[in-house]
Structure formats: C-alpha cells, structure tokens
VOZAMI-515006 format. One record per residue (C-alpha): z, y, x. Coordinates in Angstrom, 2 decimals, decimal comma. Each point is the difference from the previous one (the first is absolute). Layout:
<rs>
+---------+---------+---------+
:      zz :      yy :      xx :
+---------+---------+---------+
:       Z :       Y :       X :
...
+---------+---------+---------+
</rs>
This chain:
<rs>
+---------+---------+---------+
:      zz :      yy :      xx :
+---------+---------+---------+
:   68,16 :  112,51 :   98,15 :
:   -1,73 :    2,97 :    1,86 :
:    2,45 :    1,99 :    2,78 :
:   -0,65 :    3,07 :   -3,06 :
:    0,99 :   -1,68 :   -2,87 :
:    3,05 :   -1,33 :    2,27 :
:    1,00 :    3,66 :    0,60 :
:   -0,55 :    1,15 :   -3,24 :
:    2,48 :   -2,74 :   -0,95 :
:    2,37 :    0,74 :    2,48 :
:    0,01 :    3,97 :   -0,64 :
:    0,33 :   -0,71 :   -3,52 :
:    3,07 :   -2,40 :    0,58 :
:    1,95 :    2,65 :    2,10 :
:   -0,25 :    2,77 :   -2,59 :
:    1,09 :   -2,06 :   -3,34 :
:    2,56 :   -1,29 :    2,57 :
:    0,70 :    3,80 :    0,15 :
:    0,85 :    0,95 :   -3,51 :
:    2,33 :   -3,14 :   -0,55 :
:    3,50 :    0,78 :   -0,22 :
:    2,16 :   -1,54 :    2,42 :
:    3,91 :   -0,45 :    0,11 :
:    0,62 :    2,13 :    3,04 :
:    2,66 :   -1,37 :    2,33 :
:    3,01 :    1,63 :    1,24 :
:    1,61 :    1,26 :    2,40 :
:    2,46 :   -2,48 :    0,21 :
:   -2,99 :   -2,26 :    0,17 :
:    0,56 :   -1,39 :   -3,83 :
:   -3,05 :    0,21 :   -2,48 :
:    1,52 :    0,65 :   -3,71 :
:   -2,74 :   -0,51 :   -2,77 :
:    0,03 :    2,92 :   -2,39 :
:   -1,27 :    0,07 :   -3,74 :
:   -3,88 :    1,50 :    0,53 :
:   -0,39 :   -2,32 :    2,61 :
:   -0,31 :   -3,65 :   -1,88 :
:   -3,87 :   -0,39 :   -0,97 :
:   -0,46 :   -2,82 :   -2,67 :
:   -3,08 :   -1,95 :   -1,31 :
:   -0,20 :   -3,39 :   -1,65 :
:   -0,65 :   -3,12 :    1,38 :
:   -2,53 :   -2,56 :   -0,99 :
:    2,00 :   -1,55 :   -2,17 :
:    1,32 :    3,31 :   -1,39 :
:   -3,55 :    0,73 :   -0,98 :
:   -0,61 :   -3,16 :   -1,91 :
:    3,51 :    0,81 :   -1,89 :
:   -1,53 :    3,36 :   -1,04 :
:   -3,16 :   -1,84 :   -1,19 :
:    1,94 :   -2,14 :   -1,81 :
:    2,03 :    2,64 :   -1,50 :
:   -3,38 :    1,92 :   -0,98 :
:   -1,29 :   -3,08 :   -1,61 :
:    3,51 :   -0,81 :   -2,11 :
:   -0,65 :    3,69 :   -0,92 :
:   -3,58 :   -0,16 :   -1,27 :
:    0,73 :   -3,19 :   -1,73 :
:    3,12 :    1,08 :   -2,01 :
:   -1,96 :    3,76 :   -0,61 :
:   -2,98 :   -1,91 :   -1,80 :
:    2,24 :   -2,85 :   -1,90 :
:    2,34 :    2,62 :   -1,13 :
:    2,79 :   -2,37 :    1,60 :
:    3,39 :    2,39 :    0,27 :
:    2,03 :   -3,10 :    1,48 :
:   -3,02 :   -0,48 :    2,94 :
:    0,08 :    3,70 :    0,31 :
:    4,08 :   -0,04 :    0,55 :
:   -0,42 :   -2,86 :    2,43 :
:   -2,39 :    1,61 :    1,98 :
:    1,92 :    3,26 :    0,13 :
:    2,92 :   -1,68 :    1,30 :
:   -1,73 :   -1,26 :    2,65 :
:   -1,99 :    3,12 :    1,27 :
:    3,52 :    1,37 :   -0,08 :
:    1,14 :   -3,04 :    2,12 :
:   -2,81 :    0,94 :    2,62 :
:    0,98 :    3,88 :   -0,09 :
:    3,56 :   -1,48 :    0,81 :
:   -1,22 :   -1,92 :    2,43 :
:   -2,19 :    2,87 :    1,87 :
:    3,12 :    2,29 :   -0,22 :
:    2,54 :   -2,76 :    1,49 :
:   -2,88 :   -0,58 :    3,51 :
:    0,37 :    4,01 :    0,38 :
:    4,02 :   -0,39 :   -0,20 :
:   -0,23 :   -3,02 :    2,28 :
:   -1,58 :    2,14 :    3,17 :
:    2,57 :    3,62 :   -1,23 :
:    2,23 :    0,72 :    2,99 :
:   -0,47 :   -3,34 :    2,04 :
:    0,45 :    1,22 :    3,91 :
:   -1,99 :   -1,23 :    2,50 :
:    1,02 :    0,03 :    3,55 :
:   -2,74 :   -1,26 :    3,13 :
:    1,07 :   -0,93 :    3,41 :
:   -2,22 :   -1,84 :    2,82 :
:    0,84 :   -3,28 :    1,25 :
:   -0,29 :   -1,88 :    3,53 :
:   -3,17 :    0,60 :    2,37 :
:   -3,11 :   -2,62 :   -0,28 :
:   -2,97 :   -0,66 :    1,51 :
:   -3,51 :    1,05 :   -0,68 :
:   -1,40 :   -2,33 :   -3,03 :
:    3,38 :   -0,94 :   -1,34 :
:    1,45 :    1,34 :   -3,11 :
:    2,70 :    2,67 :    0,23 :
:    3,45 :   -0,21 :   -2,13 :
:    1,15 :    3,31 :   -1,49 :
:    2,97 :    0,13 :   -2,27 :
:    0,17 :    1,38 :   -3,40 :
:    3,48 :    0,55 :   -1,29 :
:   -0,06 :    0,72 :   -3,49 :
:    2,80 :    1,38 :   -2,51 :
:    0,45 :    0,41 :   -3,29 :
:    1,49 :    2,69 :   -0,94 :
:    1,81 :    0,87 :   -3,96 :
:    1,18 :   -2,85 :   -2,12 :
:   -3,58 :   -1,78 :   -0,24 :
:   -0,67 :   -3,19 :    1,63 :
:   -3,52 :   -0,11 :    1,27 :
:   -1,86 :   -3,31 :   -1,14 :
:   -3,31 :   -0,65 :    1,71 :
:   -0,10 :    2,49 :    3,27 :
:   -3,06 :   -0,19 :    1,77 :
:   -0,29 :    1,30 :    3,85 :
:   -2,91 :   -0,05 :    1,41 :
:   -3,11 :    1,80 :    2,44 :
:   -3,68 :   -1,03 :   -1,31 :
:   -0,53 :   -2,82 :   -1,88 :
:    2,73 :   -2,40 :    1,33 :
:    3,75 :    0,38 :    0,38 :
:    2,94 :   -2,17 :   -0,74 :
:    1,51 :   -1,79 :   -2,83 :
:    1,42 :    2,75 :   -2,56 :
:    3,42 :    0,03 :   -0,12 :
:    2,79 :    1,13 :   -2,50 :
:    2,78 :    2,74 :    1,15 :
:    2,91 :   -0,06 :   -1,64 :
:    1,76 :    3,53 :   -1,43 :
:    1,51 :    1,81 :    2,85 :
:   -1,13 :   -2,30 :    2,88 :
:   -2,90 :   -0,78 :    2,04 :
:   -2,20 :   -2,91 :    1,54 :
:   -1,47 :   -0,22 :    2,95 :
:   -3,90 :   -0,61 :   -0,06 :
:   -2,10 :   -1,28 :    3,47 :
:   -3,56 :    1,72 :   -0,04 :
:   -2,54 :   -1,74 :    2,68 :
:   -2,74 :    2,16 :    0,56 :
:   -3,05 :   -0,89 :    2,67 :
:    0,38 :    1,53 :    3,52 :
:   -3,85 :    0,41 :    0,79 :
:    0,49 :    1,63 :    3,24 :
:    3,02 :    1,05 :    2,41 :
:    1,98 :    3,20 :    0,35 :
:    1,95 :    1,14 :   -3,21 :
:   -0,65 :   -1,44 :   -3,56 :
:    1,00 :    2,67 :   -2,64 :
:    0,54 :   -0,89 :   -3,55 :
:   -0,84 :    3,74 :   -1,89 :
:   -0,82 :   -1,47 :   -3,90 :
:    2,14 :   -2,50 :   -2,06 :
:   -0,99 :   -0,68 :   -3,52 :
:    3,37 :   -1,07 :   -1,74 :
:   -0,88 :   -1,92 :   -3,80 :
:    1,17 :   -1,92 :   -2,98 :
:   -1,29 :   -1,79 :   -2,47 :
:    3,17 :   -0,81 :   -1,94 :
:   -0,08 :   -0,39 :   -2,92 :
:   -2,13 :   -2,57 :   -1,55 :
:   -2,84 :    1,08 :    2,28 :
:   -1,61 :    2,15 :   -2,25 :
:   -0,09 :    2,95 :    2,54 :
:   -0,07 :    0,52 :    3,72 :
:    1,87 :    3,22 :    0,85 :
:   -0,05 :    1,24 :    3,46 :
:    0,62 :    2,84 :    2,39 :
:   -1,09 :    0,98 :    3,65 :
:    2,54 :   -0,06 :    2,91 :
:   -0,20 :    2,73 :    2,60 :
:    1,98 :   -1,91 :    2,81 :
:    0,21 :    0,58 :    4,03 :
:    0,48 :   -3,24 :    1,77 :
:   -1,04 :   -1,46 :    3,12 :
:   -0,30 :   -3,33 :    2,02 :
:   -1,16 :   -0,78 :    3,62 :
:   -2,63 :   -1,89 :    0,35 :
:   -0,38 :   -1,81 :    3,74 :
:   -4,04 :   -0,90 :    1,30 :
:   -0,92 :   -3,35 :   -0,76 :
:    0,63 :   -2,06 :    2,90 :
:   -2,81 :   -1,80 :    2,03 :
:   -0,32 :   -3,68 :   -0,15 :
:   -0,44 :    0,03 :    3,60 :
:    1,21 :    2,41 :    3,17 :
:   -0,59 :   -0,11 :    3,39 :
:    3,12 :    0,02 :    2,68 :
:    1,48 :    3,02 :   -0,03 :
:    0,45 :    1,59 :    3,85 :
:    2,99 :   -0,28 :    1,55 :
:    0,59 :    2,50 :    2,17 :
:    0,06 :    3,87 :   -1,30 :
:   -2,69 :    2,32 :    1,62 :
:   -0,46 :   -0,46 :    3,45 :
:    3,41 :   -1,03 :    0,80 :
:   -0,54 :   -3,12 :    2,25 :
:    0,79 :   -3,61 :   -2,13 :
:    2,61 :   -1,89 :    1,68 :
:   -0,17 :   -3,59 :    0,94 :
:   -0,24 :   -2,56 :   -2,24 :
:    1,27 :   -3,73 :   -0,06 :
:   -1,20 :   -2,66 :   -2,26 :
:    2,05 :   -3,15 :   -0,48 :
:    2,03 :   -2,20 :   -2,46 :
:    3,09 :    2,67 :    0,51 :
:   -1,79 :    3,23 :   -0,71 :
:    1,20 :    1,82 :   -2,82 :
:   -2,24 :    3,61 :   -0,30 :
:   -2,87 :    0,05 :   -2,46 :
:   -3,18 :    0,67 :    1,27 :
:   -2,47 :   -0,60 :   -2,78 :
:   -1,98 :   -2,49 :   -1,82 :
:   -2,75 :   -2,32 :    0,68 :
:   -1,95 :   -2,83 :   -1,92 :
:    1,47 :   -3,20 :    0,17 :
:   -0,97 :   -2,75 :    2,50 :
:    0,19 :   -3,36 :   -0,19 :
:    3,64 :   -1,04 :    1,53 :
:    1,83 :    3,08 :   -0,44 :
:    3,72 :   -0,05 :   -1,43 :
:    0,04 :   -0,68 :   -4,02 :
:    3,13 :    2,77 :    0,80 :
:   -1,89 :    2,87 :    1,15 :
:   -2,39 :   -0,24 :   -2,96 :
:   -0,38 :    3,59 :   -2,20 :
:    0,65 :   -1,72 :   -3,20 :
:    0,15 :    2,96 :   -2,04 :
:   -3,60 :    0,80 :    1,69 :
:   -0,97 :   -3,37 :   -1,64 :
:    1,44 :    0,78 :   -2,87 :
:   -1,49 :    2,59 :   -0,81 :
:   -2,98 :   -1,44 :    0,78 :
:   -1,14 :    1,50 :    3,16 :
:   -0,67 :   -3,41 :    1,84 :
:    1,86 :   -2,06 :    2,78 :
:    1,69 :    3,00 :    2,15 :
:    2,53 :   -0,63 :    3,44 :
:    2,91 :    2,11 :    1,02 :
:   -0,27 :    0,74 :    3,62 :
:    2,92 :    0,89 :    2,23 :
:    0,74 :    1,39 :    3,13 :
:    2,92 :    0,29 :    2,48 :
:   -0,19 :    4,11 :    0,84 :
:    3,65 :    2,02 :   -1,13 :
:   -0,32 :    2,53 :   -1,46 :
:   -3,96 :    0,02 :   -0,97 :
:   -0,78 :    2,38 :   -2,96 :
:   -3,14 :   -0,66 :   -1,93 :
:   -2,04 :    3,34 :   -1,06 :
:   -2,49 :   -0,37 :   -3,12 :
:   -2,30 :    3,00 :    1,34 :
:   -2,70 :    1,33 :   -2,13 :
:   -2,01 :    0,51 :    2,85 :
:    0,06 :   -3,11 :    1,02 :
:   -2,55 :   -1,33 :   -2,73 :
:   -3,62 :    1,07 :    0,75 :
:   -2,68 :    0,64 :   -2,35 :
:    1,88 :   -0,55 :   -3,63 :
:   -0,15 :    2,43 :   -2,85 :
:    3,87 :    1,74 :   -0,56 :
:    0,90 :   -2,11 :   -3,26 :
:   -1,52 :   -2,70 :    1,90 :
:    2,82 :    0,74 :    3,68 :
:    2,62 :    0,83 :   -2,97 :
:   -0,61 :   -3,75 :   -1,03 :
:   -0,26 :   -1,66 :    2,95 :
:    3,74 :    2,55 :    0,94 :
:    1,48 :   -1,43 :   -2,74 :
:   -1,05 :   -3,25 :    0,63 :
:    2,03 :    0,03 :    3,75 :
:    3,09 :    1,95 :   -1,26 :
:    0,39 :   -2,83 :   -2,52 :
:   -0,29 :   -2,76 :    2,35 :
:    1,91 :    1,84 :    2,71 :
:    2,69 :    0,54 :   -2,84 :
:    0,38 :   -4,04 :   -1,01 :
:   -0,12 :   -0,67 :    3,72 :
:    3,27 :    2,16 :    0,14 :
:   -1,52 :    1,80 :    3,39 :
:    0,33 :    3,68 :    1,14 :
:   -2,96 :    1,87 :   -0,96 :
:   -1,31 :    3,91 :   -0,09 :
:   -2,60 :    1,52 :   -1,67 :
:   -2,83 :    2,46 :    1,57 :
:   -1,74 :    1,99 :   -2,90 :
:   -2,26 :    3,35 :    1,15 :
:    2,60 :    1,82 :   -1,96 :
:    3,37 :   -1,29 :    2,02 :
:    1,46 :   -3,20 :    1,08 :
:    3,07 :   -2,01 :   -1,23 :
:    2,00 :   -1,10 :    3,21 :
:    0,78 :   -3,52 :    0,36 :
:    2,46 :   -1,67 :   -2,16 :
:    1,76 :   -3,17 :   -2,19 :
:    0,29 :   -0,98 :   -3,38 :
:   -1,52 :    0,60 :   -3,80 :
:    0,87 :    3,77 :    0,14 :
:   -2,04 :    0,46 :    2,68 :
:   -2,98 :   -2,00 :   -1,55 :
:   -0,07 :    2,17 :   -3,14 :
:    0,55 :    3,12 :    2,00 :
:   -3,56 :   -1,03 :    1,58 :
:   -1,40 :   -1,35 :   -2,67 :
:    0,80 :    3,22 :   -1,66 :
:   -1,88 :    1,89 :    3,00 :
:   -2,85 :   -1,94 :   -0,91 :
:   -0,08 :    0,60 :   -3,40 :
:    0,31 :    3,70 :   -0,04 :
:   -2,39 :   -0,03 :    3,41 :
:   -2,62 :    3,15 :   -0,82 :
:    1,16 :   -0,85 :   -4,23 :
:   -1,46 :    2,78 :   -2,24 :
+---------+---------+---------+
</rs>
C-alpha cells in the first residue's frame, strides 16, 4: 500500500470517527450511555436468520400456506424482539475508567473498567473492550457493578492514555451486535524498557574525590556487577540477572561507609537518548534489588541519593517522563 493511499485511509478514518456519537463522560469521571447513542447491525448469523425468514416468506407467498406464513411472522417478530432487547441491554449502563500500576516499555498495561448497571435490568452479555480484543463479557447484575481488567500494549514509555472504549452486547440470541463509543480520560505510566546489559555505574558524584575502598570477605557496600569467573562464590551470583536471562552476572562489594552510587547520564558516551534511558533503567533496577543508595543525574535535575522501592519508582518515573511529549 502506497504512503497516499495510506493517508487517504487514515484521513478518511479520522473524519467518520468524527461524526460518530460518543457517550461523553462526566465530570465526576462516569460515562452514562444515553438512548441515540446505541448503533445496532446484525451479525452473521443474524443475516442468515433474515435470509431464512425471506425464504419462509417467499415459500408460504407462492404455496398460499397461511400456517407457514403465521410461523414465519412469529419469528420475524421474535428477531424484532430480539434487536429491541440488545438496545435495552447497553440503556443507562455506566462506565467508569481508572489507570492501573506503572510498566515497562513492551509490556501490556492494566486499566480498570468498572461497570454499573443502572434501573431494574440485569445486563447479560457486556462486552468491554479497545480494538479487536478485550476480555471475557461479563453479566452485571441490577443495581451493582463488576469490575473488568483491560490490558492494552505499552509501545513506548511516558504516559499511556486510553481516550476510546467501545462498550457492546450481543445478548440476546446473537442476532444483533449493539454498541456505543466511550469518550474516557485515563492514564498509565509507562517506564523505558530496561537494557539487558549496563555498565558500572560511577561512584562518586561530580568531581567530589571517591573515598577508599576495601575489598574482602567482610565488605558489605555494593559496587557493581561483573561477569562471572570461574571460582567465585555460588552466593554472590545475580540470580535474578540469570533469570531473566541476561547471562552469568557477580555482585561485587566493597568496604567504603558511606559510598553513594550516582547513575549519571553523562556518564554513557555515544548512545542515542532512548538508548541512555535504557541502559538508566537498566542500573536503577539493579541498584534497587541490590538494596544500595543510589541518585540519579538527568540534564533536567538530579534525584539525591537514597533507599528503598519509593525511591526506585521516583527515578524510574524521572526516566519515563525524561523530555516525554
């Protein structure tokens, strides 16, 4: 497909996109579906009931057959039923979005969907979902609500925002899809994908001068990791590193108090930015599982040395939003 015909497609896409109704959300963040907001069409298998139904109909016209002509009434008043029961089946459901925890680059980001049925109707066959996948419908009871987990792909970092839901049904008897458009306003972090690889991080910030460092069986400070060599302790071993498939990786130690390890972005040399952001990540993660005191040097600000998982997603947050948008 030529980069014309692509555009074409594209510009045609965003206007029809344009005239579709939408159930607006709001300001208390809830979506309510309204009654010229439902679009309906029949499925496959609704179409071969109408061809059926046609068929019954020309067949009992030309055989003069009143019974074959009652029967087939009834039933293309079943499928009006049926049509009319799908667009009562969306009528005042609520729909309610909210972001879930951070991820990485290339994972698949959870957003919750709380949905409510509103009136006296329980809701049989409720359908949440983004493009083309989504998951399992579920029914909501009169008055309550259920809880649906929608995992959409986080191609790249920074902030994932959900915009579009399409809410549908098929209940009952699958004759007829109804459907509306969600206008919703939700949003996930999304960290860099880590490196499978880092070099040391420094260890010293600036041009402060690095204190002294001991090596021996009682040292207790991180300093970094190294490939393994033959000999070394089964104890010191990075088995999450091998885990997750990154190869045979060694703890190293040292005996310094008080030494603070910096992950500086000027520190790596001649690496596109997602490329540093990677490689950042990378050395905040392992700094994290190593349980040492780390900061983080970005051209936009530091984050001064510090302990613990708050600290880790307060920098890998940094990262993440690093020059985002």
């Amino acid at each position: 497909m030529s980069a014309s015909l692509r555009t074409l497609k594209a510009t045609l896409r965003r206007r029809f996109d344009a005239l579709l109704r939408r159930v607006p959300t709001g300001t208390d963040g809830i979506a309510r579906v309204g009654t010229r907001q439902i679009y309906i069409l029949p499925t496959r298998a609704g179409m071969t009931y109408g061809a059926v139904m046609m068929v019954m109909l020309l067949g009992s016209l030309n055989y003069q057959n009143n019974l074959g002509l009652l029967f087939t009434f009834f039933l293309i008043a079943v499928g009006l039923i049926a049509m009319h029961h799908a667009w009562l089946n969306l009528l005042r459901m609520t729909l309610q979005v909210r972001g879930g925890p951070a991820v990485f680059a290339g994972e698949s980001a959870a957003f919750e969907v709380s949905l409510r049925a509103e009136g006296r109707r329980l809701r049989h066959d409720i359908h949440v979902r983004k493009d083309q996948d989504g998951p399992p419908p579920v029914c909501v009871p009169a008055g309550d609500q259920r809880l649906v987990k929608l995992a959409v792909p986080a191609q790249r970092r920074g902030l994932l925002r959900l915009e579009s839901l399409i809410l549908e049904t098929r209940h009952p008897m699958h004759l007829f899809r109804a459907w509306c458009h969600v206008s919703v306003d939700a949003a996930t972090l999304v960290y860099p994908m880590p490196a499978a690889r880092a070099p040391e991080p420094s260890h010293d910030a600036g041009d402060d001068r690095r204190p002294k460092r001991s090596s021996g069986a009682g040292a207790e400070d991180y300093i970094g990791l190294r490939a393994y060599r033959h000999g070394d302790s089964p104890r010191h071993i990075d088995w999450k590193a091998f885990a997750r498939e990154r190869g045979l990786l060694v703890k190293e130690y040292g005996g310094e108090q008080g030494q603070e390890v910096w992950i500086d972005w000027s520190r790596l040399h001649g690496t596109d930015p997602e490329t540093r952001l990677a490689l950042m990540t990378r050395q905040v993660l392992d700094a994290s599982d190593a349980g040492v005191r780390f900061g983080l040097r970005l051209p936009d600000g530091a984050e001064q040395p510090a302990l613990g998982t708050t600290h880790a997603q307060r920098c890998l947050t940094r990262l993440a939003l690093f020059e985002y948008g």
